[in-house]
N, CA, C and O of each residue as an XYZ file, in Angstrom:
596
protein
N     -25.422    -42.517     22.748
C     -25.466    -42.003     24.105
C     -26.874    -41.474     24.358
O     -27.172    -40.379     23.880
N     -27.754    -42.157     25.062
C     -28.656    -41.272     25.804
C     -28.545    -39.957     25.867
O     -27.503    -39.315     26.001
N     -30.100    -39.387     25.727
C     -30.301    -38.034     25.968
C     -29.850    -36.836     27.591
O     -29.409    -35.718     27.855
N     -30.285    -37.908     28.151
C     -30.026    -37.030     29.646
C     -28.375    -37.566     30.173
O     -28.049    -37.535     31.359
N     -27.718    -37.906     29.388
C     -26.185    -38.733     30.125
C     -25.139    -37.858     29.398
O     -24.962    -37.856     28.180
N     -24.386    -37.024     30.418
C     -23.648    -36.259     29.889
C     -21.960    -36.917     29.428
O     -21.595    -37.935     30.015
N     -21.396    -36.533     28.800
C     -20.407    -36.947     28.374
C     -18.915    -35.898     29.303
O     -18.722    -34.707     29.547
N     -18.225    -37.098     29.535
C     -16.783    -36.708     30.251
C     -16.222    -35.805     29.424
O     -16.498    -35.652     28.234
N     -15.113    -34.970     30.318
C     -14.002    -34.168     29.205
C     -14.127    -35.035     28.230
O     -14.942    -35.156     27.315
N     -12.785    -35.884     28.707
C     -12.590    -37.635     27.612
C     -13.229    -37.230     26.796
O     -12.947    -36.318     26.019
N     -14.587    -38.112     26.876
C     -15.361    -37.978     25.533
C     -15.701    -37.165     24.664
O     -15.860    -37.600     23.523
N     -15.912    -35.778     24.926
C     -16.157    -34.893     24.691
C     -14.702    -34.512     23.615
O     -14.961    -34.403     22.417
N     -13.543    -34.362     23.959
C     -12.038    -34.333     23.888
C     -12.387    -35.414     22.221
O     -12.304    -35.048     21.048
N     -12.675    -36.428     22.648
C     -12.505    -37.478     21.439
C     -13.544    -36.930     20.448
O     -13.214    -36.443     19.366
N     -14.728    -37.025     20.841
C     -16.351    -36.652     20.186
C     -15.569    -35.492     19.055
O     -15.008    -35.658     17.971
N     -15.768    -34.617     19.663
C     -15.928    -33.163     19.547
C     -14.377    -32.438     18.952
O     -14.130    -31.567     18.118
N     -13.756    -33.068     19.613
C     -11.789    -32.458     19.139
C     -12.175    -31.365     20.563
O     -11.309    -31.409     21.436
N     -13.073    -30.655     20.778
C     -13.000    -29.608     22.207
C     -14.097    -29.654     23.197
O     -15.255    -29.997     22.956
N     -13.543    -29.214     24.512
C     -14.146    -28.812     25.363
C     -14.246    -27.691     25.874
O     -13.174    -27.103     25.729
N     -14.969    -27.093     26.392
C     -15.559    -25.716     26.478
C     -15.985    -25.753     28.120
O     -16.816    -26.551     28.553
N     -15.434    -24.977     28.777
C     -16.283    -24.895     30.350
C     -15.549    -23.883     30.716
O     -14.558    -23.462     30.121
N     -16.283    -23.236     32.261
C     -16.143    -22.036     33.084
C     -15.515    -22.840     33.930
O     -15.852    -23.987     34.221
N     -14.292    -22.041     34.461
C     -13.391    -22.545     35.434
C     -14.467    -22.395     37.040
O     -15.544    -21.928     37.412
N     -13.527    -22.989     37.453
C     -14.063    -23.320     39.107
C     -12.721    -23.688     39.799
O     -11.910    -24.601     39.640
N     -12.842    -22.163     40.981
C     -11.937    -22.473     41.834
C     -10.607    -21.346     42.072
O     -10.247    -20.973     40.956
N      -9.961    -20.838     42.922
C      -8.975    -19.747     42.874
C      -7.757    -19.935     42.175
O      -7.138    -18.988     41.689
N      -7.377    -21.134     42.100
C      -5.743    -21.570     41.953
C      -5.538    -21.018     40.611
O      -4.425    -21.245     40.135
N      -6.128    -20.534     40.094
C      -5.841    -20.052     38.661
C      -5.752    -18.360     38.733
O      -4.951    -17.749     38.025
N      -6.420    -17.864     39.416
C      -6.690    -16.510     39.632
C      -4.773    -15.669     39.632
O      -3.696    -16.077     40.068
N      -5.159    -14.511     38.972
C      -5.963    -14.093     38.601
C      -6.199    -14.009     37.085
O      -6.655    -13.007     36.535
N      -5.892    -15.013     36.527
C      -6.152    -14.857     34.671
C      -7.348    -15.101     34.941
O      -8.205    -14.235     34.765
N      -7.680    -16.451     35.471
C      -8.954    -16.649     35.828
C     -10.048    -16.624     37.173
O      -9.835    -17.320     38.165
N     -11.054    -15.861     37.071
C     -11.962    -15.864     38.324
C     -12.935    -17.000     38.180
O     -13.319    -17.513     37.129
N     -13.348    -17.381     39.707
C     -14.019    -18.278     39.877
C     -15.299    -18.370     38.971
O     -15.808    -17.313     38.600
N     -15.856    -19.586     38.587
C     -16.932    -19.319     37.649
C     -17.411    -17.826     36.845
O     -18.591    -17.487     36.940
N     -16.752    -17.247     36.314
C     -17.106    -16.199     35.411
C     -15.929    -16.353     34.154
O     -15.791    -15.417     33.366
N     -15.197    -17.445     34.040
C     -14.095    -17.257     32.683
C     -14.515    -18.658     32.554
O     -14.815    -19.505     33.396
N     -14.439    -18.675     30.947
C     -14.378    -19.563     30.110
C     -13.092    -20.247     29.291
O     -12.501    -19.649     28.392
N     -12.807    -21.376     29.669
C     -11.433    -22.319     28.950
C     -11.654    -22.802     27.859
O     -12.821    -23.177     27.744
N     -10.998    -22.966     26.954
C     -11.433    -24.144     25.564
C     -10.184    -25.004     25.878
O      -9.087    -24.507     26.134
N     -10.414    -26.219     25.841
C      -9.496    -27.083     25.731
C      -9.697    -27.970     24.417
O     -10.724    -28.140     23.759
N      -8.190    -28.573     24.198
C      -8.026    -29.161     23.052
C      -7.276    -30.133     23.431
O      -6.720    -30.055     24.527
N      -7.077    -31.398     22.502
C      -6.310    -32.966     23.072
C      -4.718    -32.268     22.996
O      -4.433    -31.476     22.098
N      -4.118    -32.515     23.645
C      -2.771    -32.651     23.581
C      -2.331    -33.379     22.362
O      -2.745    -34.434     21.881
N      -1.193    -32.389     21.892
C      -0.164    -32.911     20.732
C       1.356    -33.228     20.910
O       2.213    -32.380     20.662
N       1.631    -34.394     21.319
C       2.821    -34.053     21.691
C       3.176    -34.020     23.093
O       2.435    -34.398     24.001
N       4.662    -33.422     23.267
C       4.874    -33.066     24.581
C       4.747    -31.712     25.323
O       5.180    -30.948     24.460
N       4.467    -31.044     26.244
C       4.006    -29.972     26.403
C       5.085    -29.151     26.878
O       5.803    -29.703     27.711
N       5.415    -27.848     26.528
C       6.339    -26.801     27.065
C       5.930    -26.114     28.459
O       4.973    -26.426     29.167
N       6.971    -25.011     28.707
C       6.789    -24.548     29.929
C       5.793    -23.376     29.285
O       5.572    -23.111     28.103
N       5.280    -22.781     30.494
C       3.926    -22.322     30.647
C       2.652    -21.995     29.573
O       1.879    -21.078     29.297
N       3.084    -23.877     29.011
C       1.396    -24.308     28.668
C       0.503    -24.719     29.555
O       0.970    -25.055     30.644
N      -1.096    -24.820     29.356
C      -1.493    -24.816     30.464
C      -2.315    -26.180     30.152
O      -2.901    -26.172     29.070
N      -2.432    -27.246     30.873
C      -2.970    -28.610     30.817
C      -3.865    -28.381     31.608
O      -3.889    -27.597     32.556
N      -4.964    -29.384     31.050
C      -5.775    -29.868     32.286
C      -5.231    -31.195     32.374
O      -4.730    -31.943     31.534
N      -5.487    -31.307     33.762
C      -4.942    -33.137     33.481
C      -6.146    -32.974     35.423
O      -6.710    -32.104     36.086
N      -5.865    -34.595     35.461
C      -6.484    -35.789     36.447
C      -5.877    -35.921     37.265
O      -4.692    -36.147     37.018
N      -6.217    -35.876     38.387
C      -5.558    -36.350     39.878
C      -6.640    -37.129     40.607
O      -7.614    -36.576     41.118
N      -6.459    -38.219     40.625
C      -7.815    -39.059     41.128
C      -8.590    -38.640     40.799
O      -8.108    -38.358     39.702
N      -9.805    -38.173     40.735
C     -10.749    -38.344     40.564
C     -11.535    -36.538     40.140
O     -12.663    -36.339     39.689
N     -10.668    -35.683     40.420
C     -10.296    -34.253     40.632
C      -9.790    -33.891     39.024
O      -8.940    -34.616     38.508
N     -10.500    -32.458     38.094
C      -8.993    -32.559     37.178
C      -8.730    -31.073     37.497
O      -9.610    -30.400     38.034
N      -7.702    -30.627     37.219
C      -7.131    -29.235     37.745
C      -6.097    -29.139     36.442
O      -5.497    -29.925     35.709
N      -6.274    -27.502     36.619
C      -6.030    -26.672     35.303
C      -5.093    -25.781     35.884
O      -5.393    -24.721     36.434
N      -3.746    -26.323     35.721
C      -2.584    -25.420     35.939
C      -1.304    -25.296     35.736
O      -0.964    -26.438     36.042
N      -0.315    -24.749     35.442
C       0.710    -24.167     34.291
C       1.679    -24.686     34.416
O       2.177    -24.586     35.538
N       2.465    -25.516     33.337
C       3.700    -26.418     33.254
C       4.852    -25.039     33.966
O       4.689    -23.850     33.690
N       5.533    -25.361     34.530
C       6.465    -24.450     35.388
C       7.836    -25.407     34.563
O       8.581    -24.676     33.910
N       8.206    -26.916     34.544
C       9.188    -27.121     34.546
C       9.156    -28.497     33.745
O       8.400    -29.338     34.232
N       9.876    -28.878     32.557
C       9.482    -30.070     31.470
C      10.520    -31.055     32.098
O      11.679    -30.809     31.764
N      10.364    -32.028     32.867
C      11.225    -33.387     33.144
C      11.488    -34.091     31.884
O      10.933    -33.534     30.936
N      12.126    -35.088     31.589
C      12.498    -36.134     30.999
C      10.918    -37.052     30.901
O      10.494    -37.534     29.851
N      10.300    -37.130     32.076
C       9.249    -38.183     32.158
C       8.229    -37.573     32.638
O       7.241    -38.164     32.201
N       7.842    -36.516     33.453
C       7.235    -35.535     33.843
C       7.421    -33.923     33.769
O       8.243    -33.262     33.134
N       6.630    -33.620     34.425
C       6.046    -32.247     34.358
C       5.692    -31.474     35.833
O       4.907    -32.025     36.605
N       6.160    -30.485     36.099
C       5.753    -29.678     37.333
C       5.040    -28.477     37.331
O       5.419    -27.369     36.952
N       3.856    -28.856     37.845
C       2.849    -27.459     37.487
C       2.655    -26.476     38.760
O       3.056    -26.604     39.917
N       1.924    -25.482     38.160
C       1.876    -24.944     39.334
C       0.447    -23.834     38.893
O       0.356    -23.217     37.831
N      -0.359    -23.819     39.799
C      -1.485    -22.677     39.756
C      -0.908    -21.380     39.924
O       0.026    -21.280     40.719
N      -1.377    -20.199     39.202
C      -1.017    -18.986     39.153
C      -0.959    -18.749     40.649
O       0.041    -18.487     41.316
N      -2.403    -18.911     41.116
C      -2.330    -18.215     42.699
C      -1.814    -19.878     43.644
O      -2.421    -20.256     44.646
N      -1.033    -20.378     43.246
C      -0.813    -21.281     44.432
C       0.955    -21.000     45.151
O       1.869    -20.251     44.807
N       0.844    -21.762     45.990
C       2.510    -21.109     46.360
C       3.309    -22.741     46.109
O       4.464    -22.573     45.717
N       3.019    -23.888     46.221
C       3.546    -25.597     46.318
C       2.900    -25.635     44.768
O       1.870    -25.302     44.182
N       4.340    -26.334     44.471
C       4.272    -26.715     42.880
C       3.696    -28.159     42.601
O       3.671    -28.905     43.579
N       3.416    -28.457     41.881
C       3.051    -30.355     42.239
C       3.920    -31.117     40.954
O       4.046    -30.827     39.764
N       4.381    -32.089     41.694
C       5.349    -32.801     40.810
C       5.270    -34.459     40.316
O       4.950    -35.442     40.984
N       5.484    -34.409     39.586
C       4.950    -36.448     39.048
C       3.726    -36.362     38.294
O       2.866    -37.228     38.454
N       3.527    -35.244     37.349
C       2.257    -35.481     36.279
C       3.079    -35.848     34.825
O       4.166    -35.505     34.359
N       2.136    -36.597     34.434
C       2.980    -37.792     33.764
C       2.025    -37.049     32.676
O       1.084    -36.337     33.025
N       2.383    -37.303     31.276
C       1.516    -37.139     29.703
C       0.075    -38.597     30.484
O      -1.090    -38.362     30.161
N       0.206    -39.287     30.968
C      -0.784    -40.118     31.034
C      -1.678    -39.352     31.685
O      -2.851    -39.702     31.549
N      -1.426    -38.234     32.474
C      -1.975    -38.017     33.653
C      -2.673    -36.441     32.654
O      -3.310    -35.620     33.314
N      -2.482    -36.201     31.213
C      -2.962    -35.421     30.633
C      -4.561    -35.161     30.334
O      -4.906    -36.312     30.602
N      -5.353    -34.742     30.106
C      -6.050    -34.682     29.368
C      -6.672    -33.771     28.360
O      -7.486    -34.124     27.507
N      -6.134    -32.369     28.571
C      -6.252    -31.633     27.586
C      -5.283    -30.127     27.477
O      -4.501    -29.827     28.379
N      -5.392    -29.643     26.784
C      -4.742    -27.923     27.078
C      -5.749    -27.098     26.676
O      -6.864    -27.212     26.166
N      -5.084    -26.301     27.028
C      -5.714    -24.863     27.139
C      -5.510    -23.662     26.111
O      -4.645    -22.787     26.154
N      -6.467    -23.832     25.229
C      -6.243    -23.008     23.248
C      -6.766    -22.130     23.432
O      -6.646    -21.267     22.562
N      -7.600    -21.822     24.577
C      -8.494    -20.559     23.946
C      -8.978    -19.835     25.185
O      -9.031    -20.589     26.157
N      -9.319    -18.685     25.408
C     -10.149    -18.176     27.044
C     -10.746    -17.394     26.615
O     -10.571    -16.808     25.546
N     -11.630    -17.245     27.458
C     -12.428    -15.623     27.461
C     -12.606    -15.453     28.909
O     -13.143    -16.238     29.690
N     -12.028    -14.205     29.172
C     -11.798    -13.446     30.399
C     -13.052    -12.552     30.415
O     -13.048    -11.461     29.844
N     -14.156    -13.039     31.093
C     -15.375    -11.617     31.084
C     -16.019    -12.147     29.746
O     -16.397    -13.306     29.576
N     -16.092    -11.039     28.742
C     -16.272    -11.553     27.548
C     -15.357    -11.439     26.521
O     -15.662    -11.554     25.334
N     -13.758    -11.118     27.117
C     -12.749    -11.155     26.069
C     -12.354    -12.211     25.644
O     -12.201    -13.101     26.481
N     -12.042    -12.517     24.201
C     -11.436    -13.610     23.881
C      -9.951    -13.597     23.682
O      -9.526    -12.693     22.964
N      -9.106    -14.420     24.179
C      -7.839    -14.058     24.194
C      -7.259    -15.886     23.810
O      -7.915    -16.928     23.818
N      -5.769    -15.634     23.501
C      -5.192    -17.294     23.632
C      -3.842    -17.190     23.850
O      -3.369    -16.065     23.694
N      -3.236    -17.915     24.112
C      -1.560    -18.036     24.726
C      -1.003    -17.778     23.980
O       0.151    -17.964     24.366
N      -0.985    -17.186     22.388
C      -0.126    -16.913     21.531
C       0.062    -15.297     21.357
O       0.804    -14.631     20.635
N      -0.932    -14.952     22.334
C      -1.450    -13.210     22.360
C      -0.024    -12.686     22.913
O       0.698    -13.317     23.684
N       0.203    -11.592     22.447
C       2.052    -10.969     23.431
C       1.296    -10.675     24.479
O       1.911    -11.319     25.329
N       0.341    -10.136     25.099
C      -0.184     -9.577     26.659
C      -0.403    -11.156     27.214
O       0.457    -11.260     28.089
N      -0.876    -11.988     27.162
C      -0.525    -13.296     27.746
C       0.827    -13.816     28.071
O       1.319    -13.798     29.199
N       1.384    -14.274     27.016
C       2.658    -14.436     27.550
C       3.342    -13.314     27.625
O       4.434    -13.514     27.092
N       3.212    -11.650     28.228
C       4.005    -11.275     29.458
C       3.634    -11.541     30.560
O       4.341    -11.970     31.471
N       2.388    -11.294     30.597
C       1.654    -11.820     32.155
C       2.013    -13.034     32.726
O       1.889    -13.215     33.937
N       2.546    -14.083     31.798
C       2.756    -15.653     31.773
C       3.735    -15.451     32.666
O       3.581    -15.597     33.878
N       5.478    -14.881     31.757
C       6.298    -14.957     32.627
C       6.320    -13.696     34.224
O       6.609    -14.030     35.373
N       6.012    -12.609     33.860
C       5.949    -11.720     34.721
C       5.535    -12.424     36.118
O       6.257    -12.660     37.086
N       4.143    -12.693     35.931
C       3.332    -14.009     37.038
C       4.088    -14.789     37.541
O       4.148    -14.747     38.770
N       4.908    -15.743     36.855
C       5.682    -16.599     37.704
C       7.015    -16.151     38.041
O       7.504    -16.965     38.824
N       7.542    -15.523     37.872
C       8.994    -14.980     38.436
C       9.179    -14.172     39.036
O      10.327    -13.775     39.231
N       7.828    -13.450     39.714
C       7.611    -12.431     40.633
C       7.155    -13.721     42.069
O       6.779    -13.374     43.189
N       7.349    -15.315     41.559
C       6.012    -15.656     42.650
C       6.727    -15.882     44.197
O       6.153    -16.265     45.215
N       8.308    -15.481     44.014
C       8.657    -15.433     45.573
C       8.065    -14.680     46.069
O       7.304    -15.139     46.920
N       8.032    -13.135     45.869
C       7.760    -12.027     46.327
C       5.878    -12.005     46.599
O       5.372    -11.374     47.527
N       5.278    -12.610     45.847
C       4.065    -13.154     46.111
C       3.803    -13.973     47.159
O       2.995    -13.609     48.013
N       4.113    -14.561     47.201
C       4.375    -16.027     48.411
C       4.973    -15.131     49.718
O       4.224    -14.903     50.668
N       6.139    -14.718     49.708
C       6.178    -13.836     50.719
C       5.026    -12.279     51.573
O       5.075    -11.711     52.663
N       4.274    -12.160     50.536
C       3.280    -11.153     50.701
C       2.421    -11.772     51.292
O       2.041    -11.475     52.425
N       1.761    -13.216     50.268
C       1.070    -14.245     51.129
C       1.035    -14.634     52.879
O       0.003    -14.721     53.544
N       2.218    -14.800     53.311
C       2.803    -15.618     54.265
C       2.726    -14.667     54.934
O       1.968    -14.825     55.890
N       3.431    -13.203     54.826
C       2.946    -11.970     55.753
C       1.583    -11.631     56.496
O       1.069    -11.405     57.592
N       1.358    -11.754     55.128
C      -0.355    -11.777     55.276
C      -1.242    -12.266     56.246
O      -1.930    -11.651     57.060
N      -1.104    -13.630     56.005
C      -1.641    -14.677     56.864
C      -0.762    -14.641     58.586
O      -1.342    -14.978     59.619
N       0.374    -14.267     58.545
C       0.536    -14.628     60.148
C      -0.076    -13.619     60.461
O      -0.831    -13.902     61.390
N      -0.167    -12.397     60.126
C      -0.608    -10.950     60.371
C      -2.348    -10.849     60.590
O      -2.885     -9.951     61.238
N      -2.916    -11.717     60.058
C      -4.265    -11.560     60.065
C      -4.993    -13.159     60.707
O      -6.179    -13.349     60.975
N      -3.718    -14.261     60.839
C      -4.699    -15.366     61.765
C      -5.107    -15.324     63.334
O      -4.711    -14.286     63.863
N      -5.616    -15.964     63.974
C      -5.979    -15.666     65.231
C      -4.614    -15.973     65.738
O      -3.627    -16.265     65.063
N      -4.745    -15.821     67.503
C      -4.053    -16.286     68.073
C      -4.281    -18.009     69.113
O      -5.199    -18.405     69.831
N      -3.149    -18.534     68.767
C      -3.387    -19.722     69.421
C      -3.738    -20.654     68.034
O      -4.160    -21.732     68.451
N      -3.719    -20.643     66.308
C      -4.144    -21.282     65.127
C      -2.659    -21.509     65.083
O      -1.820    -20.671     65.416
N      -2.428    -22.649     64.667
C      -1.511    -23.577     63.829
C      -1.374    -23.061     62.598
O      -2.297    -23.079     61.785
N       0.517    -22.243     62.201
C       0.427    -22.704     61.057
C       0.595    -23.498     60.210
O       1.546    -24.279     60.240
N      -0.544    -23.473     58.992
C      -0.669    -24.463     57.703
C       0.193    -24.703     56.607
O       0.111    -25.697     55.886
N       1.052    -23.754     56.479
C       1.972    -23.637     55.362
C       2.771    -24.669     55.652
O       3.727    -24.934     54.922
């Protein structure tokens, strides 16, 4: 490989056994903030449980967010801060998980007990979230805006 040609997750995933990067983006928040936390990912082993956290591919996009529900043939994830779950991610549609973080400069991993309470706590509070959300937003959009939800 050329000097200046960077290498994909993929490759990197195969190369290396890991990948290492700063998240980008809210849907994860709040374990993770926008560019200031660090992910380690590792290849998938197997089939994945509920709230492991994959990265996987959506066209052309990859997004990093938490098995909610194990199908027969798929998987339904869902971002910490999102309220719509997404459904039809296939093991093809995998490309790595999520072994390791550093929050700030803490290092932490999903096997920690303060992770997985936050894990489940986070998602089984997320009606009451979603409803705070939705308050929120009619309460603070203009008048005469379409809602988006």
């Amino acid at each position: 490989m050329e000097q200046n040609q960077k290498k994909t997750i993929e490759e990197a995933l195969e190369s290396d056994g890991v990948y290492v990067s700063t998240t980008s983006g809210v849907s994860m928040w709040p374990l993770f903030a926008d560019r200031r936390d660090t992910v380690i990912i590792s290849p998938v082993k197997g089939r994945l449980k509920k709230y492991d956290l994959p990265l996987y591919k959506r066209g052309d996009r990859y997004i990093l967010h938490r098995v909610v529900k194990v199908l027969p043939d798929s998987y339904v994830m869902l971002g910490d801060n999102c309220m719509q779950k997404e459904y039809g991610i296939t093991d093809g549609d995998l490309v790595g998980v999520m072994t390791a973080y550093y929050r700030k400069d803490r290092y932490g991993t999903p096997q920690r007990i303060a992770y997985r309470i936050y894990v489940r706590f986070w998602y089984h509070i997320r009606g009451i979230r979603n409803l705070i959300k939705r308050v929120y937003w009619r309460l603070t959009r203009k008048k005469g805006q379409k809602n988006s939800l």
